[in-house]
C-alpha positions as a Markdown table, in Angstrom:
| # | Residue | x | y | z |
|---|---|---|---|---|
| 1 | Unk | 0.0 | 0.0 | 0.0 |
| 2 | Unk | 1.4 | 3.1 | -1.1 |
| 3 | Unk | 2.2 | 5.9 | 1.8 |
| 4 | Unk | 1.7 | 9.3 | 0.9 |
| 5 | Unk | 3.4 | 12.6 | 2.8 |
| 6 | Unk | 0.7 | 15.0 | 3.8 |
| 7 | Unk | 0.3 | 16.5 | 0.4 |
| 8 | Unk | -0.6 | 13.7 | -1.2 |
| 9 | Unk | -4.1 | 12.3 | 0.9 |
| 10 | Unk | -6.7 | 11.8 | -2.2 |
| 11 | Unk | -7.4 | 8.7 | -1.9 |
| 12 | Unk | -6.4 | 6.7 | -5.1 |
| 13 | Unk | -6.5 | 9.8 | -7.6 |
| 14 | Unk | -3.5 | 10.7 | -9.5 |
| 15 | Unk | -1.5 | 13.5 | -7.4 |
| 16 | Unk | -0.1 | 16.0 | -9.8 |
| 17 | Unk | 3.7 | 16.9 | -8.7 |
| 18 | Unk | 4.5 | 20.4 | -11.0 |
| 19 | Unk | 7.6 | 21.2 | -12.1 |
| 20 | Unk | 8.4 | 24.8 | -13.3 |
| 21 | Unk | 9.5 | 25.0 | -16.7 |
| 22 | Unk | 12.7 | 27.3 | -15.8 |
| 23 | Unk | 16.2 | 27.4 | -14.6 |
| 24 | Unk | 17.1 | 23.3 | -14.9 |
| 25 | Unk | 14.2 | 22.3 | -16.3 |
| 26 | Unk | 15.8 | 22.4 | -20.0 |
| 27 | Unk | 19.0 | 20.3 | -18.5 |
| 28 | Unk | 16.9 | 18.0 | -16.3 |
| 29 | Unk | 13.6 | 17.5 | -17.3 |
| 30 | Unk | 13.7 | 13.9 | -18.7 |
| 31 | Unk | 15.0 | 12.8 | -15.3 |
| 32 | Unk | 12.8 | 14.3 | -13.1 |
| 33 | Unk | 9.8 | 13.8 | -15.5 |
| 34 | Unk | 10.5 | 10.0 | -15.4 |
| 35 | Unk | 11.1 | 9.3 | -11.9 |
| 36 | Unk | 8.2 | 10.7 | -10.5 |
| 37 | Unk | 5.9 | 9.3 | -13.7 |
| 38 | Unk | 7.3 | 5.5 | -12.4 |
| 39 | Unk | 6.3 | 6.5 | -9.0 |
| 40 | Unk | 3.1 | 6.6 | -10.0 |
| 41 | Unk | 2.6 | 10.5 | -10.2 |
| 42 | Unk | 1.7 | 12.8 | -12.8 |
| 43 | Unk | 3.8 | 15.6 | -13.7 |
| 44 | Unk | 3.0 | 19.2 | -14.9 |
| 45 | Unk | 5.1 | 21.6 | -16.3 |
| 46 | Unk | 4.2 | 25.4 | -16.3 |
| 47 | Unk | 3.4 | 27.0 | -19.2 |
| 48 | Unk | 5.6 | 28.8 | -21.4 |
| 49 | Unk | 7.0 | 32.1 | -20.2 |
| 50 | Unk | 5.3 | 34.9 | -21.2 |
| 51 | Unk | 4.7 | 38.2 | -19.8 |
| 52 | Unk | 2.2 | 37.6 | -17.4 |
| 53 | Unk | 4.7 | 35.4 | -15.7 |
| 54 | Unk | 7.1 | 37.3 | -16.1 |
| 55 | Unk | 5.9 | 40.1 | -14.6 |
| 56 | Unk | 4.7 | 37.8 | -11.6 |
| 57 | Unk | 8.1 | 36.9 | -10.9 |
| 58 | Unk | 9.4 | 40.1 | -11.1 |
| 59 | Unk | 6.9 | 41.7 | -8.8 |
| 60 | Unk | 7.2 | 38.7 | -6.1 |
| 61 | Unk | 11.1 | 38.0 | -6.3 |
| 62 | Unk | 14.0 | 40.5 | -4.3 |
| 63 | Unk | 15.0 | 43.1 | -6.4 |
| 64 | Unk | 18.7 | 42.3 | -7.0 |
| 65 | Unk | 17.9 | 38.6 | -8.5 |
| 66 | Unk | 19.2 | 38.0 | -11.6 |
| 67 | Unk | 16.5 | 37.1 | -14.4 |
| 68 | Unk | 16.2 | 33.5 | -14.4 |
| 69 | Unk | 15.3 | 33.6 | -10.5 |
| 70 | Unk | 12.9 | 36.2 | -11.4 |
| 71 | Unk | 11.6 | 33.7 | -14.0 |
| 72 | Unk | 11.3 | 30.7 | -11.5 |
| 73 | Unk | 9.1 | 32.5 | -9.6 |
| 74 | Unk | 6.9 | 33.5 | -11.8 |
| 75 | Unk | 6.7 | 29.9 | -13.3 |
| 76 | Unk | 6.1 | 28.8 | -9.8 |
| 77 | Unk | 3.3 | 30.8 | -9.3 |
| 78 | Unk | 2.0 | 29.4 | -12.8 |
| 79 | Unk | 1.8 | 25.8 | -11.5 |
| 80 | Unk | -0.4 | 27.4 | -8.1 |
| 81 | Unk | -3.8 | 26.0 | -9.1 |
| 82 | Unk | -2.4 | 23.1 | -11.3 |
| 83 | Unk | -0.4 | 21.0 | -9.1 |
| 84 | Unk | -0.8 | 19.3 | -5.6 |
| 85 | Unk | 2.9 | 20.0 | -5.1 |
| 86 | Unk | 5.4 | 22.3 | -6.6 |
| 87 | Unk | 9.3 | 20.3 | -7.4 |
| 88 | Unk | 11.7 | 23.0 | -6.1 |
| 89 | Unk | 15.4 | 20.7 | -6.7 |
| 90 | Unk | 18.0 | 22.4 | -4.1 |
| 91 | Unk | 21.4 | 22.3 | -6.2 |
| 92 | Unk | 24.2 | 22.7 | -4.6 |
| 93 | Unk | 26.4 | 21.4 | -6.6 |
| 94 | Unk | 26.0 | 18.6 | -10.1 |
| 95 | Unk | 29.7 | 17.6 | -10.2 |
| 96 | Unk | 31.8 | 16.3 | -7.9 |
| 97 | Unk | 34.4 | 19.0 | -7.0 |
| 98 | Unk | 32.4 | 21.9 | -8.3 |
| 99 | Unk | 29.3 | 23.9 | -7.4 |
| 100 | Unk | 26.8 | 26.0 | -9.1 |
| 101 | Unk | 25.6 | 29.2 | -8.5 |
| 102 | Unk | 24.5 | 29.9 | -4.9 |
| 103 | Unk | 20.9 | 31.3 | -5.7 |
| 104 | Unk | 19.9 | 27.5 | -6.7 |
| 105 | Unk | 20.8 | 26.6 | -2.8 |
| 106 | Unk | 18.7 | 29.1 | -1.8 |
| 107 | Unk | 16.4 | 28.6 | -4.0 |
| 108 | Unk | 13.6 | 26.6 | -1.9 |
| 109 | Unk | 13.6 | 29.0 | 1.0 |
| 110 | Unk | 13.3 | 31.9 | -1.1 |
| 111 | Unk | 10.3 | 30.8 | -3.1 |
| 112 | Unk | 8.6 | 30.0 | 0.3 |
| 113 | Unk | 9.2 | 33.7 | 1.4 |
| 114 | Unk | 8.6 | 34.9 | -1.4 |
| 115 | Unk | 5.0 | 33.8 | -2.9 |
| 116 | Unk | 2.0 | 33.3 | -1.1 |
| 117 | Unk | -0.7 | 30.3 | -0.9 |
| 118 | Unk | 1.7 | 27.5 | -2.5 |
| 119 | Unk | 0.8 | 24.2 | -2.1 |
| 120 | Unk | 3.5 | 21.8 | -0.8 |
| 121 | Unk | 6.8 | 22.2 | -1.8 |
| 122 | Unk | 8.5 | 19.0 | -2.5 |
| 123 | Unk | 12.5 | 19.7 | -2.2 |
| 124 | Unk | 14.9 | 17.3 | -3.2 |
| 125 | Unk | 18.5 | 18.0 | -2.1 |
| 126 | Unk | 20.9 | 17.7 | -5.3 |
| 127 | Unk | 24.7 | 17.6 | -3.8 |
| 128 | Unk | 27.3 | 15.9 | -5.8 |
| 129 | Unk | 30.1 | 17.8 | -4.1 |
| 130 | Unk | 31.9 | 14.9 | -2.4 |
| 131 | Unk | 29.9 | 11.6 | -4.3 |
| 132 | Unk | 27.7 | 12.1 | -7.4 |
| 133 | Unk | 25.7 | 8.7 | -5.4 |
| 134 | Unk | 25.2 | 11.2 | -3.2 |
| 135 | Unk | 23.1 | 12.9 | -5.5 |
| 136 | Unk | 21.6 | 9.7 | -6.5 |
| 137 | Unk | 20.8 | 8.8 | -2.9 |
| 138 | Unk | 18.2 | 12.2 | -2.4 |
| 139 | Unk | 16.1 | 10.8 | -5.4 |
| 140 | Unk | 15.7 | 6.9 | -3.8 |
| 141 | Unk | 15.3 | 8.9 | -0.5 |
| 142 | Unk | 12.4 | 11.1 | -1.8 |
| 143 | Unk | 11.0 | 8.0 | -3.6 |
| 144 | Unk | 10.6 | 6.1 | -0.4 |
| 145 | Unk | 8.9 | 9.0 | 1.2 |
| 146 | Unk | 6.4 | 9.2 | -1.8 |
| 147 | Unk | 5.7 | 5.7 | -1.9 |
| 148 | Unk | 6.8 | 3.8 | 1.2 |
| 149 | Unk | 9.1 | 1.5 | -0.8 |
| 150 | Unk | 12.9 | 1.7 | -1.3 |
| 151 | Unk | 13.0 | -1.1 | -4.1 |
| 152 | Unk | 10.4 | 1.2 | -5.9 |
| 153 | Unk | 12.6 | 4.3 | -5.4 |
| 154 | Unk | 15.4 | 2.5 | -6.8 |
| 155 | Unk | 14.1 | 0.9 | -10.3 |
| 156 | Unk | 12.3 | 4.1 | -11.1 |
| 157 | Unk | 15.7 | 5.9 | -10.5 |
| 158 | Unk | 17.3 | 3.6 | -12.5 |
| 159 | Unk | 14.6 | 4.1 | -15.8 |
| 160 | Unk | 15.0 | 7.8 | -15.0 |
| 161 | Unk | 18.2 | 7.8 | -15.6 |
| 162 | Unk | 18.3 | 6.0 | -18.6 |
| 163 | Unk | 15.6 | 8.2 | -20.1 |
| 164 | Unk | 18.6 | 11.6 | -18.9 |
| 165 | Unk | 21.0 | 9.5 | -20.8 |
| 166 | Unk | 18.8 | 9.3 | -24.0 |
| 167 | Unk | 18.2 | 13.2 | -23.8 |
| 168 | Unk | 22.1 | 13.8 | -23.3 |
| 169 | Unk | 22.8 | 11.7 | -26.3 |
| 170 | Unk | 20.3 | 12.9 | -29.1 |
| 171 | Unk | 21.9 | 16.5 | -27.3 |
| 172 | Unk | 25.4 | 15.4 | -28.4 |
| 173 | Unk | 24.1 | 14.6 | -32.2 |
| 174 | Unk | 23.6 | 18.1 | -32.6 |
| 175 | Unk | 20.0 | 18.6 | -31.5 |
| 176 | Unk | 18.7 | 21.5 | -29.4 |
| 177 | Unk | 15.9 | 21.3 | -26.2 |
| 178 | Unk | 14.0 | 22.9 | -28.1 |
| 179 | Unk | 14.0 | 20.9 | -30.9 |
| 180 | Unk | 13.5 | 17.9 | -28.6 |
| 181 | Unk | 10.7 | 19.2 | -26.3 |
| 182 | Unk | 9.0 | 22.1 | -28.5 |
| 183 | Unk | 6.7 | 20.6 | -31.5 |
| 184 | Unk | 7.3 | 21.9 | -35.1 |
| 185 | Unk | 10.4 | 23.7 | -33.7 |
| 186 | Unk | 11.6 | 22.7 | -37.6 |
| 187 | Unk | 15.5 | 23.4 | -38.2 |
| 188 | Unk | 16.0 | 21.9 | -41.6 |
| 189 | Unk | 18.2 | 24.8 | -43.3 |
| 190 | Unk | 18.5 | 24.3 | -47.4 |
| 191 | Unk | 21.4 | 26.5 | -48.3 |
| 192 | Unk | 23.3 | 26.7 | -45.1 |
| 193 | Unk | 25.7 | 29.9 | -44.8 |
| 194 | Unk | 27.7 | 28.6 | -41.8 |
| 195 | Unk | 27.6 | 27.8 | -38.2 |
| 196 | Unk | 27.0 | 30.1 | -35.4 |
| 197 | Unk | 28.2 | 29.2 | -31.4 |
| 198 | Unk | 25.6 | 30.2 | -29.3 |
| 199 | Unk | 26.7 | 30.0 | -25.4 |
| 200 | Unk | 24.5 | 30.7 | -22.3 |
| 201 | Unk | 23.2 | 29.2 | -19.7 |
| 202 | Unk | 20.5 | 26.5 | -21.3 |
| 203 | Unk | 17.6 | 28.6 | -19.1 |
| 204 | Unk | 18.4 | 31.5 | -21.1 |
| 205 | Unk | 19.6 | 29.8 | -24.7 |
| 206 | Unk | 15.9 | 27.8 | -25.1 |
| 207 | Unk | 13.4 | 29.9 | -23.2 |
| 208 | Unk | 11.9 | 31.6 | -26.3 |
| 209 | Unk | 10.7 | 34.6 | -24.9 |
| 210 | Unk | 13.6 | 35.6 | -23.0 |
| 211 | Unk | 16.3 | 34.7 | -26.1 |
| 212 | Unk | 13.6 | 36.4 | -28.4 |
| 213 | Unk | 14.0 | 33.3 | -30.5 |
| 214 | Unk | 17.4 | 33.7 | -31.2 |
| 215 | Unk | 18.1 | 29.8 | -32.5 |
| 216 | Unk | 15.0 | 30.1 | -35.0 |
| 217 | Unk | 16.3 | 33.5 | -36.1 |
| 218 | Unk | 19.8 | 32.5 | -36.6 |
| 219 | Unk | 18.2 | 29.3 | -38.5 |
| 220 | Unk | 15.8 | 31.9 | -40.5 |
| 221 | Unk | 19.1 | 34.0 | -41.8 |
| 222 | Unk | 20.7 | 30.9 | -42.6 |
| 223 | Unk | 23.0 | 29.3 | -40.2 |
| 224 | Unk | 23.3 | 26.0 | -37.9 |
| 225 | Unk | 23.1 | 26.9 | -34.7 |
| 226 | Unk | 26.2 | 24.9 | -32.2 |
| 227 | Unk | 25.3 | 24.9 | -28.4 |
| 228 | Unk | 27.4 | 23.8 | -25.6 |
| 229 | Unk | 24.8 | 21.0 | -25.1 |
| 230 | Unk | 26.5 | 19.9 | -28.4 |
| 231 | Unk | 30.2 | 19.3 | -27.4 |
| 232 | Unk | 31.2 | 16.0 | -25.6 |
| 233 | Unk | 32.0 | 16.5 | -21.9 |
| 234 | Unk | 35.3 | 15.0 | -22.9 |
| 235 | Unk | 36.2 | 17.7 | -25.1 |
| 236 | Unk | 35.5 | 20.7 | -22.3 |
| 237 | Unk | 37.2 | 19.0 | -19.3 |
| 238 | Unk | 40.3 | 18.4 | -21.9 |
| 239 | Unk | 40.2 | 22.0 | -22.6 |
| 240 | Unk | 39.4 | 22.7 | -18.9 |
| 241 | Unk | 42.5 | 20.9 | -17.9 |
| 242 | Unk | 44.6 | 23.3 | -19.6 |
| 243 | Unk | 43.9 | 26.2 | -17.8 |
| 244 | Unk | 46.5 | 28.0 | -15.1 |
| 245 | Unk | 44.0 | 27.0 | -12.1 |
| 246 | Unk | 41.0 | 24.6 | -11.9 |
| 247 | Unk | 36.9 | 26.2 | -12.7 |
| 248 | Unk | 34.7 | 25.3 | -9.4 |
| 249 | Unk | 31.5 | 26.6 | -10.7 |
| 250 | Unk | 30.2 | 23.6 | -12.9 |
| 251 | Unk | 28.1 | 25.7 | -15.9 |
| 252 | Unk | 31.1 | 28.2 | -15.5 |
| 253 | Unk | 33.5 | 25.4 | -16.6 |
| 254 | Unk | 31.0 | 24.2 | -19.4 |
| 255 | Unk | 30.3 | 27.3 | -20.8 |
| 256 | Unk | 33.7 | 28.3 | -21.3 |
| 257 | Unk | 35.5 | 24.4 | -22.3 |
| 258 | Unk | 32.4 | 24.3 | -25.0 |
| 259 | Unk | 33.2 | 27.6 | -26.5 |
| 260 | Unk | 36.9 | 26.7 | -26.2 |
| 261 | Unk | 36.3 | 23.9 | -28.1 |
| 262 | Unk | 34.2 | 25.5 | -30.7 |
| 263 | Unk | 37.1 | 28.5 | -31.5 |
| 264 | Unk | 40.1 | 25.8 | -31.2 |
| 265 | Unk | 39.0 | 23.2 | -33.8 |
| 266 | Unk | 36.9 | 25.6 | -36.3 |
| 267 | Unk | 34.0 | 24.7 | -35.5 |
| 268 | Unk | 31.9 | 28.1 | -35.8 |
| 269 | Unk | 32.0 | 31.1 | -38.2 |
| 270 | Unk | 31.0 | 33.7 | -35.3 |
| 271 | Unk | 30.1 | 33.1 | -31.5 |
| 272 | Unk | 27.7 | 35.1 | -29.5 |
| 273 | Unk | 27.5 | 34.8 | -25.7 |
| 274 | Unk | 23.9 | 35.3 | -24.4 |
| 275 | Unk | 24.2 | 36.0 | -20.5 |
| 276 | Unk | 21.5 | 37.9 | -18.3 |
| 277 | Unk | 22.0 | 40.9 | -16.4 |
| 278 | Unk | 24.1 | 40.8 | -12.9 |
| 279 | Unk | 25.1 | 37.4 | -13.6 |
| 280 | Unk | 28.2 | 37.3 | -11.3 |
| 281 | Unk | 29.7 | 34.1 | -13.4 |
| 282 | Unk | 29.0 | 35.0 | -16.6 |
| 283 | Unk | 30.6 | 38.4 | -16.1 |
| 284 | Unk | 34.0 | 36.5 | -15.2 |
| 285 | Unk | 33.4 | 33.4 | -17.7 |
| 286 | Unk | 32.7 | 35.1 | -20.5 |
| 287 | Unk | 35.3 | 37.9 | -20.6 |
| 288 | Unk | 37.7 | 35.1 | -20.1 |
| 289 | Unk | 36.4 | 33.5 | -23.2 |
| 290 | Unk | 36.8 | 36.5 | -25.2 |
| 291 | Unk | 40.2 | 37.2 | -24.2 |
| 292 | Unk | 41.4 | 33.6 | -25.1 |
| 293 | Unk | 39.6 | 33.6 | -28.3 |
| 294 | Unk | 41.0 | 37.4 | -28.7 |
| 295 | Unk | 44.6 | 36.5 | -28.6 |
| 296 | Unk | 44.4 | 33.1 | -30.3 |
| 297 | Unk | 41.3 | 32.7 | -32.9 |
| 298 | Unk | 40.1 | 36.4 | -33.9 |
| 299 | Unk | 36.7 | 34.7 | -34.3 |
| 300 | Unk | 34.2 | 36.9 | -34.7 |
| 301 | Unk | 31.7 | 37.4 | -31.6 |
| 302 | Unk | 29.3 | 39.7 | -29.8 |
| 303 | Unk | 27.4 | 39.5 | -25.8 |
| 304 | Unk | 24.2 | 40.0 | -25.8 |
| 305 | Unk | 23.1 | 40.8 | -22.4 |
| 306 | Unk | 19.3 | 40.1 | -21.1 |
| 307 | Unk | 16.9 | 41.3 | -18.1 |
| 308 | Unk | 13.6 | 41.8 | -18.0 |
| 309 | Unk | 13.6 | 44.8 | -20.1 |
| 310 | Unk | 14.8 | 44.0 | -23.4 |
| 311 | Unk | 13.0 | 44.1 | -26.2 |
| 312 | Unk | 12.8 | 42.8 | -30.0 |
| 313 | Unk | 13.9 | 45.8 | -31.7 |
| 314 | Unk | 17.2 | 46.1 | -30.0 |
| 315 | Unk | 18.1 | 42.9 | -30.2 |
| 316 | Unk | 17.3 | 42.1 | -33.5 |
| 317 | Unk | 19.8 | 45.2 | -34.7 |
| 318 | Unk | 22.3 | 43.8 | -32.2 |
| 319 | Unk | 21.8 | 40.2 | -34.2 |
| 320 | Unk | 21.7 | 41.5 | -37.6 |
| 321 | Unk | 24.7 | 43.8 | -37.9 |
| 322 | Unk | 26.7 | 40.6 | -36.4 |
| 323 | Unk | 25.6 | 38.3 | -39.2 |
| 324 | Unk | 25.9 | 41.5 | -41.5 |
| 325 | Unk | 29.5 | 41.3 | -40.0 |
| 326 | Unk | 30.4 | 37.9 | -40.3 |
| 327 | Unk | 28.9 | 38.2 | -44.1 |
| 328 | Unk | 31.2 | 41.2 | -44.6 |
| 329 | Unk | 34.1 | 40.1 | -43.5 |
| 330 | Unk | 34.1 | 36.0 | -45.3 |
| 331 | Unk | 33.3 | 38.6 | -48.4 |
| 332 | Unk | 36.1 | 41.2 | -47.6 |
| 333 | Unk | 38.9 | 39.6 | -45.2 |
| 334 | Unk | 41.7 | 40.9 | -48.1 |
| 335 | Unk | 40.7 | 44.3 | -46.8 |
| 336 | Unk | 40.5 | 43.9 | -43.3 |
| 337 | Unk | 42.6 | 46.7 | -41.3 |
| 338 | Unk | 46.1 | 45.1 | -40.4 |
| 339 | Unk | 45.8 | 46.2 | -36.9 |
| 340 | Unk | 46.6 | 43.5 | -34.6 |
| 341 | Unk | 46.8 | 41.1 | -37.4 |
| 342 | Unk | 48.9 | 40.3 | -40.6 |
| 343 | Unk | 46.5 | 40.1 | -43.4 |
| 344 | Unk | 47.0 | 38.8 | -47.1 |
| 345 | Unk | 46.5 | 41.6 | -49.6 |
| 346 | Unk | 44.5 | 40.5 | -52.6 |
């Protein structure tokens, strides 16, 4: 006989568990979708963001949070009258040896504060610091509380898991989230231009509204789009290796090893960072990316900075006069200004 926690006495219906479709959800969703589905629960993901929930994360989230956490709340929020509990994972760190960015420890108490009549707030404690089984452990742990049964924690952990392997592997092959989880996301390109490397955070690269579609508009002008999700985790902790002094910030590390890795072996005609505002990694990972790919690859590339204030217009022109550069200069390079450079004349 199944046990449920508090949240969960109805009687034999189906509980609804929601998750909000922000922050991880784009990296972890097949996992957690999965597990609690072999439970025996039924998942529901917020809707898409939009400005209704954005503004309802803005107006119930601190001031000096960075977008994203904005975001989460207001996806939260979304899920308020459509779930019996809301999935709030606490990451403190997804690799062991590193750690992620300390808002996502926070992250459960802060919603709590934050937003009024939630239901219960199922939290499951993701720290691979010391043992990534330790991180394995909190999902048969939260299993056996949902259901009473260890053994049943265990096997649905184990499909789970082979469902996040799938995802990761279709990733590698050159897919997007989008193109996995969004229907008639189409990217077939007939006369391809070139390849453009897109790096962000994967809650800012595939939440349409706050990229303002930037993969269908780079596949609309013409080019592939690469995304760190794209580059073999074997490639960016080669490149990682090489640095003076070791990354501890886990999306730090892969953000700057998959754009390494992109600029070293040719893989991209231009690279565009996409980071939101008073992101305190991104403003150190990413100027460390230029200055490497500044002094080795003279790739071309642009940042493109987000908050909850930006608009289509301006970044569209932002967008276009980088492709309109990268056009320019494969048509022009023999009369590129020597400055920093020897250039062929022609």
């Amino acid at each position: 006989m199944r046990v449920f926690p508090d949240f969960c006495q109805k009687g034999e219906a189906v509980l609804k568990i929601g998750i909000p479709k922000a922050l991880m959800y784009y990296t972890y969703y097949p996992l957690w979708k999965h597990f609690f589905e072999q439970l025996g629960y039924e998942t529901v993901v917020s809707g898409n963001t939009s400005k209704i929930i954005l503004n309802n994360g803005v107006m119930n989230c601190v001031d000096d949070a960075c977008l994203p956490v904005k975001l989460f709340h207001g996806h939260v929020m979304d899920l308020l009258d459509k779930a019996d509990a809301v999935f709030i994972p606490r990451l403190t760190s997804i690799n062991p040896g590193e750690f992620i960015c300390p808002k996502f420890i926070g992250l459960p108490e802060m919603i709590k504060s934050s937003i009024k009549g939630l239901p219960d707030v199922l939290v499951l404690d993701h720290n691979a610091y010391r043992n990534i089984k330790n991180a394995y452990k909190a999902f048969v742990d939260i299993g056996k509380k949902l259901t009473g049964s260890t053994s049943m924690a265990v096997q649905s952990l184990k499909l789970a898991r082979m469902s996040q392997k799938k995802y990761e592997t279709i990733l590698k092959q050159g897919e997007t989230p989008l193109d996995i989880f969004e229907t008639g996301e189409g990217h077939e390109i007939n006369n391809v231009k070139g390849i453009i490397g897109l790096v962000g955070h994967p809650y800012l690269l595939y939440d349409q509204y706050v990229s303002m579609r930037i993969i269908a508009k780079l596949r609309n002008m013409g080019y592939r789009v690469m995304v760190p999700e794209n580059i073999e985790n074997t490639l960016i902790q080669e490149v990682c290796n090489r640095l003076p002094k070791k990354l501890f910030w886990s999306y730090g590390k892969k953000l700057l090893g998959s754009g390494l890795v992109m600029l070293e072996n040719n893989m991209v005609d231009g690279l565009i960072f996409l980071s939101s505002f008073a992101c305190g990694i991104d403003s150190f990972i990413l100027e460390l990316l230029h200055r490497y790919n500044q002094r080795r690859y003279r790739v071309p590339c642009t940042l493109i900075t987000v908050d909850e204030h930006t608009g289509h217009a301006g970044f569209n022109t932002r967008l276009e006069a980088f492709i309109d550069m990268i056009e320019w200069r494969k048509a022009y390079d023999n009369n590129l200004s020597t400055y920093g450079t020897s250039v062929s004349g022609g």
